[in-house]
C-alpha positions as CSV (number, residue, x, y, z in Angstrom):
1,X,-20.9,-82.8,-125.7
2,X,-21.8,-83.5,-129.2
3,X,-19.5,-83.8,-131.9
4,X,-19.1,-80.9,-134.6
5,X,-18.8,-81.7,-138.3
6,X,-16.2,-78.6,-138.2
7,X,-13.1,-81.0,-138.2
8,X,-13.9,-83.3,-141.1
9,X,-14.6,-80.2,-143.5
10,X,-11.8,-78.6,-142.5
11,X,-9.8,-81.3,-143.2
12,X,-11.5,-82.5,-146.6
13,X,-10.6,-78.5,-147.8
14,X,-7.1,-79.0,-146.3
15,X,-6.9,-82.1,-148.6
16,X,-8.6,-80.6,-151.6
17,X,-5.9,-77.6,-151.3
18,X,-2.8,-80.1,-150.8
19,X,-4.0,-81.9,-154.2
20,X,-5.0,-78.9,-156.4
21,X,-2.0,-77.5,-156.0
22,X,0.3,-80.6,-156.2
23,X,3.0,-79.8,-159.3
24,X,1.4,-83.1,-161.0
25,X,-2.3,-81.9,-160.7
26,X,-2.2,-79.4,-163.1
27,X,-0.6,-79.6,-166.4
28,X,1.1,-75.5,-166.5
29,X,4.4,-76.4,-168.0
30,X,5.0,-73.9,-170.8
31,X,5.3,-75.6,-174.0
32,X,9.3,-76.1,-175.0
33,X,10.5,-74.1,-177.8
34,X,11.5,-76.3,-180.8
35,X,13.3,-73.1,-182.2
36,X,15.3,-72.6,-178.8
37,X,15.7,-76.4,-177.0
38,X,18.8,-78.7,-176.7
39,X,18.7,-82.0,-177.8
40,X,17.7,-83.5,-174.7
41,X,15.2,-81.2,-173.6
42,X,13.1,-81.6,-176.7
43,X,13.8,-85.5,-176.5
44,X,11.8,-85.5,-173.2
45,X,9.0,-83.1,-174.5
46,X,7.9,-85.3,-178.1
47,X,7.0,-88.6,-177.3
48,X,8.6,-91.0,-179.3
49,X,11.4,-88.5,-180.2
50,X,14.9,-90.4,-179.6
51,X,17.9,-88.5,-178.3
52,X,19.3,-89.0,-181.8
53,X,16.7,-88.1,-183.5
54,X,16.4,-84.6,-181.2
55,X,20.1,-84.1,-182.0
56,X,19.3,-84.4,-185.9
57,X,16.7,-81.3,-185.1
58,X,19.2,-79.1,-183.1
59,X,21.8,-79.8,-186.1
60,X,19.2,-79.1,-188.8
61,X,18.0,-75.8,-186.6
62,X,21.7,-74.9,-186.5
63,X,22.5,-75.4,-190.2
64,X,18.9,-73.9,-191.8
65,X,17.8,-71.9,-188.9
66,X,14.6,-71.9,-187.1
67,X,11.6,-73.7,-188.2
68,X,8.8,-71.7,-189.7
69,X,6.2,-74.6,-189.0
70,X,6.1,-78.1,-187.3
71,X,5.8,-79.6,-190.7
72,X,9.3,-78.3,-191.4
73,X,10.7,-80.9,-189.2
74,X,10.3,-83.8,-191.4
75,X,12.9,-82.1,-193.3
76,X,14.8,-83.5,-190.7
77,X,16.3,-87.0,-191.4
78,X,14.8,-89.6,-189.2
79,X,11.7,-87.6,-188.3
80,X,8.4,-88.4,-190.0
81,X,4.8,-87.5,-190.3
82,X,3.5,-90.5,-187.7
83,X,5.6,-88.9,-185.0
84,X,4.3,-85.4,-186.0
85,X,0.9,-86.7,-185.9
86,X,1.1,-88.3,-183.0
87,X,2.3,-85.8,-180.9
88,X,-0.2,-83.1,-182.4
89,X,2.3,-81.2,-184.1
90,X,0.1,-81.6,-187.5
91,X,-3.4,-81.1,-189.0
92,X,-2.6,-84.2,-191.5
93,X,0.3,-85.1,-194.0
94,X,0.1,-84.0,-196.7
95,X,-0.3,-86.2,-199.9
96,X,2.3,-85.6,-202.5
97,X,5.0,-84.9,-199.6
98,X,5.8,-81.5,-200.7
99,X,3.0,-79.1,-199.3
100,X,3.7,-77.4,-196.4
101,X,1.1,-76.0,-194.0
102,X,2.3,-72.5,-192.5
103,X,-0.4,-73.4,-189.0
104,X,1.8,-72.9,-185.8
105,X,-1.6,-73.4,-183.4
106,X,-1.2,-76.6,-182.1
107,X,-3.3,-76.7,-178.5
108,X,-2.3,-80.3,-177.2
109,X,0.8,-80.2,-178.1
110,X,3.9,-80.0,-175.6
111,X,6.2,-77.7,-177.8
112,X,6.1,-74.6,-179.5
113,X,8.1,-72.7,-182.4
């Protein structure tokens, strides 16, 4: 009897499924909602973002309401244009400190207004 290829395809698709459709394979996470996160929520989202520092958000949000762009958020004590930039939550700073760019498409980014 000779032996048929059929088992080790079968079992290279059976593994190609199993990965594909591991949670970690593919990154599907809807962004989090800067406008609509707790602290800690958006502490896990922004890279480099320190519980304390997410907390001075939430309290800002609270006291000013939502933000109208990401570059509101260095209103925000503590939070500056380094961290905005490199999370992609900005085109570039801008250079007198005071402009303001109204862009909410951000496509790497891991939150969302």
């Amino acid at each position: 009897m000779r032996n048929s290829p059929r088992p080790v395809s079968l079992g290279i698709a059976l593994l190609f499924s199993l990965l594909t459709a591991w949670p970690g394979a593919a990154q599907t996470d809807a962004p989090v909602n800067i406008n609509a996160a707790d602290a800690r929520t958006l502490a896990e989202a922004i890279d480099g973002l320190s519980l304390k520092q997410a907390e001075a958000i939430v309290a800002f949000r609270d006291e000013h309401g939502p933000f109208a762009s990401f570059d509101d958020l260095v209103k925000v004590e503590g939070v500056g244009w380094r961290l905005l930039e490199a999370n992609g939550l900005t085109r570039c700073p801008p250079k007198d400190g005071r402009e303001q760019s109204t862009s909410t498409e951000v496509p790497r980014a891991k939150v969302a207004l």
